[in-house]
C-alpha positions in Angstrom: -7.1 -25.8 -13.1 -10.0 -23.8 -13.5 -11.1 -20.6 -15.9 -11.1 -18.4 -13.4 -7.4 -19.6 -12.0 -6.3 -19.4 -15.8 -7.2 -16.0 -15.9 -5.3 -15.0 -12.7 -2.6 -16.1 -13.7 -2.7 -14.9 -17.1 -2.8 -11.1 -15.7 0.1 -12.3 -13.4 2.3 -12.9 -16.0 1.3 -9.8 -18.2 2.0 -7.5 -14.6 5.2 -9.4 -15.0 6.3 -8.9 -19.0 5.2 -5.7 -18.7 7.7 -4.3 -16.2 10.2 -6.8 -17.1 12.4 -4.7 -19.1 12.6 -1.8 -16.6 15.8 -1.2 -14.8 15.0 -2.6 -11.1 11.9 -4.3 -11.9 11.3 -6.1 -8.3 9.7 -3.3 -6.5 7.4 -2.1 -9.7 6.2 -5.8 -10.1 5.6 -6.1 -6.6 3.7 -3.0 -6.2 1.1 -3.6 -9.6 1.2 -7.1 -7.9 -0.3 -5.5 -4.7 -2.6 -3.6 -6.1 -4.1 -6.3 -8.5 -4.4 -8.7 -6.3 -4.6 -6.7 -2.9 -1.5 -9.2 -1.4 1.4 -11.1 -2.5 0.9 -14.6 -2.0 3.2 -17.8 -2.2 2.1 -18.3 -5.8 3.2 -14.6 -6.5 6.3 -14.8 -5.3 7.0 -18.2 -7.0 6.2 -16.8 -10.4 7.8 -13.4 -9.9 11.1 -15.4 -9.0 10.9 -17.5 -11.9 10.8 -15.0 -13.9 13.4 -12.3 -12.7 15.7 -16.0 -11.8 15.6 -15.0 -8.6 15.0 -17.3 -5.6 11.7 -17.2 -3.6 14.0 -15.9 -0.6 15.3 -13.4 -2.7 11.7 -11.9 -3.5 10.3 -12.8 -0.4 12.9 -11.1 1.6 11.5 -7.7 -0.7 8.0 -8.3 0.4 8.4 -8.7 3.7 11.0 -5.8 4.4 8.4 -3.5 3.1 5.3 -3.0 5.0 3.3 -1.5 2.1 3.5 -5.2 1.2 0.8 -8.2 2.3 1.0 -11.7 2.0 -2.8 -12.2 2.6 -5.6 -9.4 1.2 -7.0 -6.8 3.5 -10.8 -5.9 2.3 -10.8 -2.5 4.4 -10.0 0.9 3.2 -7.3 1.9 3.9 -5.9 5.7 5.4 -2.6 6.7 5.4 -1.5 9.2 7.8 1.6 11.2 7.9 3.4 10.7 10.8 7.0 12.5 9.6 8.9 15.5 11.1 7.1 18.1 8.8 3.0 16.7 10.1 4.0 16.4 13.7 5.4 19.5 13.4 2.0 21.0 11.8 0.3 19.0 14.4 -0.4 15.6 13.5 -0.2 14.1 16.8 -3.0 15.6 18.3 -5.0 14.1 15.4 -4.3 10.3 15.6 -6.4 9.2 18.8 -9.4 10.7 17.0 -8.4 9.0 13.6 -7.7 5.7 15.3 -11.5 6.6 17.0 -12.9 7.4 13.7 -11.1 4.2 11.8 -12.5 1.6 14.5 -12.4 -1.6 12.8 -13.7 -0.8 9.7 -10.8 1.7 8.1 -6.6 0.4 8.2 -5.2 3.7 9.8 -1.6 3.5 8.3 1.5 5.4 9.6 3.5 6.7 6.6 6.1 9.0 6.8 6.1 11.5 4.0 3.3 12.0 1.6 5.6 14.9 -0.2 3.1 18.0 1.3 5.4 19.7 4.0 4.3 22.9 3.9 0.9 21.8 4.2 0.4 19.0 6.3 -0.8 17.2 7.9 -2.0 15.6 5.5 -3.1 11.7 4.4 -3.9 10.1 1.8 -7.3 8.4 0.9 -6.4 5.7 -2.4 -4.4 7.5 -5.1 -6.2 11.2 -3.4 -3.8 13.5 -1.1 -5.9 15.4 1.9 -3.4 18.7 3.3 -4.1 20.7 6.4 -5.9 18.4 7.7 -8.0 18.9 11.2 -9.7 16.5 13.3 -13.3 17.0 11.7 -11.5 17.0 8.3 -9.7 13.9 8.9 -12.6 12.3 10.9 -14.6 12.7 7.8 -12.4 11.6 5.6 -12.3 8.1 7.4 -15.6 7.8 7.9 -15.9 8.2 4.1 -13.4 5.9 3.2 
């Protein structure tokens, strides 16, 4: 096995001790997991169910039910868009053809549903940044700066 394997593994295992002792620890192991290592491979999933004595199904069956979850590492930024009753209400709809323009190939345009900014949607969110009353320009340049 090599250093740089080691290594990977090592911060696997400290993602895992770490939340271990949390009520529910699946979903908060799965999520640093995802953002460490941008998806949740085979290996992940075989550590992670050692280590809660779960079986692979078992945690597999987590990762694949959510769709915030990958199983192979997506380099492109990535756009969430709020798609629930609150945006399309605010107008959201007539913004996604010119996101989905904007985002080509280059940005992931995801559908959420709920960002927590009713009052002031639409809104998406950029990384860990939220982005309210949004318009098409706005929301254009926000892609295009992702």
């Amino acid at each position: 096995m090599t250093g740089a394997a080691n290594v990977l593994e090592d911060e696997l295992a400290q993602i895992i001790a770490s939340h271990i002792e949390l009520d529910g620890p699946l979903l908060p192991i799965l999520h640093a997991v995802q953002g460490r290592f941008g998806a949740i491979g085979e290996a992940h999933v075989r550590a992670i169910a050692s280590a809660m004595n779960l079986s692979r199904a078992e945690v597999y069956g987590v990762v694949s039910f959510y769709h915030d979850f990958a199983d192979v590492p997506d380099p492109r930024p990535i756009v969430q868009l709020c798609r629930a009753e609150a945006c399309k209400a605010r107008g959201v709809e007539a913004l996604v053809s010119a996101a989905e323009a904007a985002a080509g190939e280059r940005v992931r345009l995801e559908t959420v549903y709920c960002l927590g900014l009713c009052s002031v949607g639409p809104n998406a969110r950029v990384g860990a940044k939220l982005h309210a009353r949004l318009d098409e320009q706005r929301l254009a340049a926000l892609i295009e700066a992702a």
